[in-house]
C-alpha positions in Angstrom: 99.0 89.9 109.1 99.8 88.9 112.9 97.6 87.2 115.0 94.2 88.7 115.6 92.6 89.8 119.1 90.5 87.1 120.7 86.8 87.4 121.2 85.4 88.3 124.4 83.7 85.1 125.7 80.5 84.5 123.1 77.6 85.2 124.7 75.4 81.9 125.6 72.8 82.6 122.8 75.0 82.5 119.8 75.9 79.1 117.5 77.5 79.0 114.1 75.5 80.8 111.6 73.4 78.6 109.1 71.8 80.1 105.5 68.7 81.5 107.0 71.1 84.1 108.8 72.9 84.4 105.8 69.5 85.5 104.2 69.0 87.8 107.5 72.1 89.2 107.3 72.0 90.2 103.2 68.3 92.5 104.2 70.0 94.0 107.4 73.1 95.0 104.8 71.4 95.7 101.7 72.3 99.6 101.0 74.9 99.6 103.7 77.1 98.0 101.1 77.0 97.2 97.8 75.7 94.4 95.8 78.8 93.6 93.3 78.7 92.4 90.0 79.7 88.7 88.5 82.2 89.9 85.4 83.1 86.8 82.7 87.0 86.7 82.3 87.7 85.5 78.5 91.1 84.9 80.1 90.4 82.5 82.3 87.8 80.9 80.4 89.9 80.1 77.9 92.6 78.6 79.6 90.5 76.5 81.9 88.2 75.3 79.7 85.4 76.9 82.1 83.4 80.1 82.1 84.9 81.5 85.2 83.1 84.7 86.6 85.1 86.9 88.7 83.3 88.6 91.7 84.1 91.6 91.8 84.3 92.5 95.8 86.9 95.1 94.5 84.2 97.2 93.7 82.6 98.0 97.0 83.1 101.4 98.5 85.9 100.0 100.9 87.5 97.9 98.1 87.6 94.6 100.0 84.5 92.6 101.2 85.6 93.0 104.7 82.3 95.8 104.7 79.8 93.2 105.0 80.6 91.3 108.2 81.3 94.1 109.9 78.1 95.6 109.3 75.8 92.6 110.1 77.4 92.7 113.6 77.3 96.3 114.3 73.3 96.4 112.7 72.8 93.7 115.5 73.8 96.2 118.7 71.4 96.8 120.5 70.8 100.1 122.1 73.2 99.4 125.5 75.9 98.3 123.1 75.6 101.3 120.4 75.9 103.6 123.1 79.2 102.3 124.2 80.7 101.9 120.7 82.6 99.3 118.8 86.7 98.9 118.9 88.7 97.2 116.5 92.3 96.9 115.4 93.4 96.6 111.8 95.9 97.7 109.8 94.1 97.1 106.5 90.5 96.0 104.9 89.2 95.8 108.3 89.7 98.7 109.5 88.1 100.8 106.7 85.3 97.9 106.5 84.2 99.3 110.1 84.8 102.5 109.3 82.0 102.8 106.8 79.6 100.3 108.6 80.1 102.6 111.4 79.3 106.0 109.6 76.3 103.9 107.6 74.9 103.3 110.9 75.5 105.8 112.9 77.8 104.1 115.6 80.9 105.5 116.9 83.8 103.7 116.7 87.8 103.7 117.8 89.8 101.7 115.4 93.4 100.9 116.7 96.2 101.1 114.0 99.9 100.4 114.5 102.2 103.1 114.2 103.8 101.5 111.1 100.3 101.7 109.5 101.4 104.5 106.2 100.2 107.8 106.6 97.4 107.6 103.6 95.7 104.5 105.4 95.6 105.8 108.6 93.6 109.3 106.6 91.6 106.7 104.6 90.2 105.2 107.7 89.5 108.6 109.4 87.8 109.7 105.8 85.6 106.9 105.5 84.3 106.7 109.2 84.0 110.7 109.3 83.0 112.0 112.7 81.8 108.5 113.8 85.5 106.7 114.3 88.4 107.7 116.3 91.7 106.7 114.7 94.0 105.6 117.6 97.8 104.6 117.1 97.9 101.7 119.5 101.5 100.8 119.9 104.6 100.2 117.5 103.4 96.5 116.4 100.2 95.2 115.3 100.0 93.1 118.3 100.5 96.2 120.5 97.3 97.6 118.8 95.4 94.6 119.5 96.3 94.6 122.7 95.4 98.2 123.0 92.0 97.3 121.9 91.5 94.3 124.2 92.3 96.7 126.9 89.9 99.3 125.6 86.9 97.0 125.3 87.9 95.8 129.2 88.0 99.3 130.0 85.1 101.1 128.4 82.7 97.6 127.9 82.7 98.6 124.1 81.8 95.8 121.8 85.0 94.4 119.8 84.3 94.0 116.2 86.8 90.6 115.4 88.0 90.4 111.3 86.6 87.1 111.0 85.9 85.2 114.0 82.2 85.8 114.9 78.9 84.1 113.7 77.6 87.7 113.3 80.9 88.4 111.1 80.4 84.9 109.2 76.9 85.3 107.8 77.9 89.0 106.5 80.6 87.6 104.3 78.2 84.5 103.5 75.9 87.0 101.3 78.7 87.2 98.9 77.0 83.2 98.2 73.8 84.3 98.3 75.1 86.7 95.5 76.7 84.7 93.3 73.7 81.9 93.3 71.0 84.3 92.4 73.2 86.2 90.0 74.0 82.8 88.0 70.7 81.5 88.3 69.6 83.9 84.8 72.7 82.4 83.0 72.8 78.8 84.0 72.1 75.9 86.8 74.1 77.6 89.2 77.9 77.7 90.1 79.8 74.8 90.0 83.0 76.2 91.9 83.5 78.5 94.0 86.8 79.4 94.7 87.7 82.2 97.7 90.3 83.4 99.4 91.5 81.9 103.0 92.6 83.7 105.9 91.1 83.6 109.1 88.4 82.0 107.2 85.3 84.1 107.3 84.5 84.2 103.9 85.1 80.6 103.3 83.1 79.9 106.6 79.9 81.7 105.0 80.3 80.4 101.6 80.4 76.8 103.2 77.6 77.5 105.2 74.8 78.9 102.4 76.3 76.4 99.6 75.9 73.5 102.1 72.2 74.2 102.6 70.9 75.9 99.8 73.0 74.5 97.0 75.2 71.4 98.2 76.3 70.1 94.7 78.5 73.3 94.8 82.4 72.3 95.3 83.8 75.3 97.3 87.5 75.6 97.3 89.3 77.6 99.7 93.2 79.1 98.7 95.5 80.0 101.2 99.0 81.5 101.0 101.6 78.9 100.5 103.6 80.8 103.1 100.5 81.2 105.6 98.3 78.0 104.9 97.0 78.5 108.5 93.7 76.5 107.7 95.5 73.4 106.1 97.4 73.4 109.3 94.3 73.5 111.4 92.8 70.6 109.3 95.8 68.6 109.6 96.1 69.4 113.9 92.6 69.1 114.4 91.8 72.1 116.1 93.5 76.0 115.0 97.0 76.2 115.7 99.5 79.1 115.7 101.9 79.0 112.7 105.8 79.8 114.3 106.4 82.0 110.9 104.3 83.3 108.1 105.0 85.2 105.0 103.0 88.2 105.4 103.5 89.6 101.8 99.7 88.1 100.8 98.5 90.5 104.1 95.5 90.2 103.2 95.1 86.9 104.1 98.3 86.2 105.7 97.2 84.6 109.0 98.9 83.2 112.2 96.1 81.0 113.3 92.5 80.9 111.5 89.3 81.3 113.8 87.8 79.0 116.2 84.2 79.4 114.9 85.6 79.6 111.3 87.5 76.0 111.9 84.7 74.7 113.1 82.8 75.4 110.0 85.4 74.3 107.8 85.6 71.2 109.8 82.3 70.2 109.5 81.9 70.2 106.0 86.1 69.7 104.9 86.6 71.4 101.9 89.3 71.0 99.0 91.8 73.6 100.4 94.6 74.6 98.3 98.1 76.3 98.8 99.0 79.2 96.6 102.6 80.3 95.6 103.2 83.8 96.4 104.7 84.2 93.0 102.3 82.4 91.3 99.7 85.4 93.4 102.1 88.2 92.2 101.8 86.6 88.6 98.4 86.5 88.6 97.9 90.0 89.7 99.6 91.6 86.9 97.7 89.8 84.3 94.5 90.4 85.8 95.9 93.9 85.3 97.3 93.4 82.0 93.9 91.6 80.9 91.1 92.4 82.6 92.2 95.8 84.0 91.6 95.2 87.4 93.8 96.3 90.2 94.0 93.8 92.9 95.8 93.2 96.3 97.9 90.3 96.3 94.7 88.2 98.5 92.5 89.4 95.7 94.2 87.7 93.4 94.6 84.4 95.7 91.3 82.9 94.3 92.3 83.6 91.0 96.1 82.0 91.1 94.2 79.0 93.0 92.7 77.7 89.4 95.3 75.4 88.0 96.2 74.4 91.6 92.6 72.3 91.5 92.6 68.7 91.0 90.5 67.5 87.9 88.8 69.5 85.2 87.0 72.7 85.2 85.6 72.3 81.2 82.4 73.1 80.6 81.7 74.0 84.1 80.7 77.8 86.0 83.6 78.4 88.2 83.4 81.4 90.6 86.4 82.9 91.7 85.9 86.1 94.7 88.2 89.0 93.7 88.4 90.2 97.7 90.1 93.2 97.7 91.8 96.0 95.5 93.7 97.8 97.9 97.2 97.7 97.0 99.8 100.2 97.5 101.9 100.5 94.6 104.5 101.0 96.4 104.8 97.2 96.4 105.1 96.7 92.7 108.7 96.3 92.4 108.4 93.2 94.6 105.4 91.8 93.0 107.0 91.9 89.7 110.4 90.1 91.4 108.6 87.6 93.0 106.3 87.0 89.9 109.8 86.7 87.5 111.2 84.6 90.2 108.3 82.5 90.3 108.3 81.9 86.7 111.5 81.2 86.5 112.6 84.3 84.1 115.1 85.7 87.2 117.5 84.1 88.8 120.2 84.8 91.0 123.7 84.2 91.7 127.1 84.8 94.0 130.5 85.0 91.6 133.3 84.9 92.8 135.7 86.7 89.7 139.4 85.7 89.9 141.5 88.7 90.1 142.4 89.0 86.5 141.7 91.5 84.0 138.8 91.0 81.8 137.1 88.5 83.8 133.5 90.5 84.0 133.8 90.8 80.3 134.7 87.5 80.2 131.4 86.7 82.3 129.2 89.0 79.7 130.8 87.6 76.1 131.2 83.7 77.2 128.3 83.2 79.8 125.8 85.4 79.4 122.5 84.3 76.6 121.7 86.6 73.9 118.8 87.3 75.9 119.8 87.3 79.3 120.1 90.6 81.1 121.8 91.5 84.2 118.9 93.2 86.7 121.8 93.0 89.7 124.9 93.5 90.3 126.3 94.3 93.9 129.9 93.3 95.4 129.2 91.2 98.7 131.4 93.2 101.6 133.5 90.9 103.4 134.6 93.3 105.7 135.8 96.9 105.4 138.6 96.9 103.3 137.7 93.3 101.1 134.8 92.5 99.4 133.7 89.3 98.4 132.1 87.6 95.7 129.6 90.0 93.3 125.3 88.9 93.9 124.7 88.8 90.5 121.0 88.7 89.6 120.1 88.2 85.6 116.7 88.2 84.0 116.1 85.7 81.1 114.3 86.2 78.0 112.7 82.5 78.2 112.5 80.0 81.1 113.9 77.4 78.4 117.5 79.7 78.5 118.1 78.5 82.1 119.6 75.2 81.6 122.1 76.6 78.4 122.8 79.6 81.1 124.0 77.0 84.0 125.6 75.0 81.4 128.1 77.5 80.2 128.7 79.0 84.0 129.8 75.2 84.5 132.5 75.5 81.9 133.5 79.1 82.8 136.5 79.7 84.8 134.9 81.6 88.0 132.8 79.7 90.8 129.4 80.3 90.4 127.0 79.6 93.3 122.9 79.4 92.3 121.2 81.4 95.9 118.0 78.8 96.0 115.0 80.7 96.9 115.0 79.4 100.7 117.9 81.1 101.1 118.4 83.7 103.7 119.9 85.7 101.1 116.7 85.6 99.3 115.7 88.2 102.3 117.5 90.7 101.6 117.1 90.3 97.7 113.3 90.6 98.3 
C-alpha cells in the first residue's frame, strides 16, 4: 500500500498507550467487534516442534483486525467531534474496519477510495457502513485519496481516522494480546511467541505494549514483507524513513514508511523483526488453504510464513501466530501460485534463442526437457515488427532436485540458453 496520510498534530493530552488502555480499550470494543478464537494447527505443530495457535482475526465481521482500532478511537469522540464525522482513506481492511465501527456507533463517516479501488470493494464498504458512510472516489492514485481526505478534514474539521498511527488506534489492536493471554491461560502458562504481522506497525505496537507490562517473558516477533521491511529500515535509520520502492503484492502490510508513534514503541522495547519472502507468503497461503482450510490475504499469512525464519527452537513451546486478514480477491491466485512455484524453486524461466534449423524445438523437448518437466510458457520475444527474437520459455518441474540435471543438459544442447534471475526486469512482466 502507498504511504498513509499524516496525523493532524496530536493533541497535547495524548502519550503512547500502555496496558491499562489496552484493558480500556478491549470494554469500550467488546460487542462492537468480535472476540476471535485461538484454533491449534496440527500443521504447524508438527513441523515446528511447538503447539502453534493460530488467531483467527479472519473471523471478524470485517475479516481483518483492522475493526478494532478503529473503533476505540471513534468510541473516544466526544460529542463536538461525532457531530462532524470521521474521514479516512483506504483502499482495503481499513476502510471496511471504519465502516462497521462507524455504523456500530452511530457516527457518520466519508471514506476516500481511489478510483482503481474494484467495483465489489468500493459496494463492500458502502454495505457494511450503511447509511452512516459516504463512499467518496478521491482521485486516480491512492495518494490522490489521501490527499483528498487531508483536505476534507482541513475543510470540514472532521476527525481523521489514521490505519495505524494513533495511540487511540494502538491500544484497539493491543486487545488482540489481551486475547490471546487470557485465552491460553486455561491450556498452559501462557504464550511463549507471538508472532504478528508488520506494516505500519499498529498491531505489533499494541502487542509490545500489553506483553511488556503484563507478561514480559513473552518474545514478540514482528514479520514484515521482504519487499516492504519498512520497520527494519526504521530500526536500522533510527527514526521512520520512506522506502524509494516497495513490493506492494503483500498490501496488506506493504508499507512505505511505518508510524511515528508505532516506531517509537518498537523502539523502546526492539523486537526480533523478521523479513518474509513474498513467495515463501504465497506458499504459505495455499497450505493454510490446503490444510487448515482457511482463506487468507497474502498479510494474513505473513505471521504464519515468518516461523522457520526465527532464530532458535520453538519445541515444546506455545507459539502464537495472528492470522490478520482474509480478504483476498481471487482474482490474484494465478500469481500467488507463480510466485509460490517460483519461490520453491519448481518454475523457472528461460530466453532460447533456437537456431534456424528444422527440428530444433523438438530437439529442445526430446534432449533437454526432464521426464517431469513441463512447459507452463512459451512466447516468442518481438524484436521488432517483422523479427522476433529469442522464445521466453518458462517450465515447471516435478521436483526442485531436477533443476541442476535440467541446466546440465541445456549446457550441452546446441541453442543459447539464458536463466532470467528473479531480479530481473523481465521478471515484471512474467509476474
Amino acid at each position: 500500500m502507498p504511504s498513509q496520510p499524516d496525523a493532524p498534530a496530536p493533541a497535547a493530552d495524548l502519550a503512547l498507550p500502555r496496558a491499562r488502555d489496552i484493558e480500556a480499550a478491549a470494554d469500550r470494543i467488546a460487542g462492537r467487534v468480535s472476540r476471535t478464537p485461538l484454533q491449534r494447527s496440527a500443521r504447524l505443530s508438527e513441523v515446528t516442534g511447538a503447539r502453534v495457535w493460530l488467531k483467527r482475526e479472519d473471523l471478524q465481521a470485517v475479516r481483518s483486525y483492522k475493526g478494532r482500532g478503529a473503533a476505540n478511537l471513534i468510541a473516544q469522540l466526544d460529542s463536538e467531534q461525532i457531530w462532524a464525522g470521521v474521514v479516512c482513506a483506504s483502499a482495503g481492511n481499513h476502510a471496511q474496519g471504519v465502516a462497521h465501527a462507524c455504523a456500530t456507533l452511530g457516527v457518520g463517516a466519508r471514506i476516500y477510495l481511489p478510483a482503481t479501488t474494484p467495483r465489489q470493494k468500493r459496494d463492500r464498504v458502502a454495505a457494511i457502513g450503511g447509511d452512516w458512510v459516504e463512499v467518496v472516489v478521491g482521485g486516480r492514485t491512492y495518494d490522490e485519496a489521501a490527499a483528498a481526505a487531508l483536505a476534507d478534514v482541513e475543510r470540514t474539521g472532521a476527525t481523521l481516522v489514521p490505519p495505524f498511527d494513533h495511540p487511540h488506534t494502538i491500544a484497539g489492536q493491543g486487545t488482540i494480546a489481551r486475547e490471546i493471554s487470557e485465552d491460553l491461560a486455561g491450556t498452559s502458562s501462557g504464550p511463549d511467541v507471538v508472532v504478528v504481522p508488520c506494516g505500519g506497525g499498529g498491531l505489533l505496537a499494541g502487542c509490545l505494549t500489553w506483553f511488556s507490562e503484563r507478561s514480559p517473558v513473552v518474545r514478540v516477533v514482528g514479520a514484515e514483507p521482504a519487499g516492504a521491511a519498512s520497520m527494519i529500515a526504521a530500526t536500522h535509520a533510527g527514526e521512520p524513513v520512506a522506502l524509494p520502492e516497495i513490493d506492494r503484492f503483500v498490501d496488506g502490510a506493504a508499507v512505505q514508511r511505518v508510524g511515528s508513534w508505532t516506531y517509537e514503541v518498537v523502539a523502546a522495547h526492539t523486537p526480533e523483526l523478521v523479513a518474509v519472502p513474498e513467495g515463501r507468503i504465497c506458499t504459505e497461503m495455499i497450505r493454510l488453504y490446503q490444510s487448515e482450510g482457511i482463506i487468507t490475504e497474502p498479510a494474513g499469512a505473513l505471521a504464519a510464513a515468518a516461523l522457520d525464519s526465527l532464530d532458535g527452537s520453538l519445541a515444546g513451546l506455545d507459539v502464537v501466530v495472528v492470522v490478520s486478514g482474509g480478504n483476498n480477491d481471487l482474482l490474484r491466485y494465478p500469481e500467488v501460485m507463480e510466485r509460490s512455484l517460483i519461490h520453491e524453486g519448481l518454475k523457472h524461466y528461460f530466453l532460447v534463442d533456437f537456431p534456424q534449423e528444422p527440428g530444433m524445438l523438438r530437439q529442445f523437448l526430446n534432449e533437454v526437457l526432464g521426464p517431469d518437466d513441463d512447459i507452463a510458457l512459451f512466447e516468442y520475444v518481438k524484436r521488432n515488427n517483422r523479427e522476433t527474437g529469442p522464445a521466453l520459455v518458462g517450465l515447471e518441474l516435478g521436483a526442485r532436485e531436477d533443476l541442476a540435471p535440467l541446466l546440465a543438459r541445456m549446457e550441452e544442447a546446441s541453442m543459447q540458453i539464458e536463466p532470467i534471475q528473479p531480479d530481473s526486469p523481465l521478471f515484471r512482466f512474467i509476474l
